[in-house]
N, C-alpha and C positions, 0 to 999 in steps of 0.2 A: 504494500500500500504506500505510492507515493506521498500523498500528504502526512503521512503518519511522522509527529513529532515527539521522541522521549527527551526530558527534562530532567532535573535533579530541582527537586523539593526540599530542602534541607529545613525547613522550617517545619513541618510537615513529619519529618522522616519519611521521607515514602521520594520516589521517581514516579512522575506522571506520564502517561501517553494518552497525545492530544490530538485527533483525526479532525482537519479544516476547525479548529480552533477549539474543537468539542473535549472534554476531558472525557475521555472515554475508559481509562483504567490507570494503575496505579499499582504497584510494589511497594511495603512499608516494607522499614530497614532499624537494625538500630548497630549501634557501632561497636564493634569487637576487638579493639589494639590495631592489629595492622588489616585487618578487616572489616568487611559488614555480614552482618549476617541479612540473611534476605528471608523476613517472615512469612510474607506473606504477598500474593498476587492476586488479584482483582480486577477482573474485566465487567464491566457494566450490564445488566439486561440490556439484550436488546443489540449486543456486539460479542454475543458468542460465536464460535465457528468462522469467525471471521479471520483467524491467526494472529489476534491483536496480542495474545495474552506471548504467546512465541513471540510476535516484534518487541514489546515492552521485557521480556528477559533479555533479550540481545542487546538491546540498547542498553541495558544495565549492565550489563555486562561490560561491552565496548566502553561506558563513560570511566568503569570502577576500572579498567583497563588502562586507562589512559591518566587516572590519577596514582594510578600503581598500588590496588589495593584490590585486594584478593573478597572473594565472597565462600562464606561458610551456607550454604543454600540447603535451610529447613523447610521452608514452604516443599510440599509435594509436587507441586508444578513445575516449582522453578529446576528441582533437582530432576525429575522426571525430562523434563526437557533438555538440561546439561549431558542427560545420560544420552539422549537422542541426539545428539550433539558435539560429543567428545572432543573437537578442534578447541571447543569450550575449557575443558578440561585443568587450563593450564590457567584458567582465570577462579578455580577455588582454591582455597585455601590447603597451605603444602598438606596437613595431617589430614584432610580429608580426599587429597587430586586421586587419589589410587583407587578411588571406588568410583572414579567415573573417566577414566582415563580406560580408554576402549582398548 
């Protein structure tokens, strides 16, 4: 989905993903030393099935990437997804990459 924008919400705790301006879901976070853990993910009624809740991990992923900080991924989704995903793999955190490293 081209329009699809993720965000970091730090006021919030949580990364938004916002489609043509709409806030349409959301991953809350909270902070763990050189980590986040990633609690929880949340796609809106009404934007299921759409692969919004996939684009919104990725881009969490990519931002916590690029600030050089690793994700302990408890949410079911999120970790379910990283497993689908293994390239991922190298974006959780060291004591947990081995259970999702393909």
């Amino acid at each position: 989905m081209s329009d699809a924008v993720g965000t970091a919400a730090p006021e919030r705790r949580r990364f938004e993903l916002h489609v043509g301006g709409e806030l349409v879901g959301w991953a809350d976070y909270l902070p763990a030393g050189e980590s986040v853990i990633l609690a929880h993910t949340e796609v809106l009624d009404g934007h299921e099935g759409e692969g919004l809740g996939g684009l919104l991990v990725r881009s969490v992923l990519e931002q916590l990437r690029a600030r050089g900080t690793t994700v302990i991924p408890t949410c079911p989704f999120a970790a379910a997804w990283i497993h689908r995903h293994p390239e991922y793999a190298a974006d959780v955190a060291p004591a947990l990459r081995g259970q999702f490293a393909g």
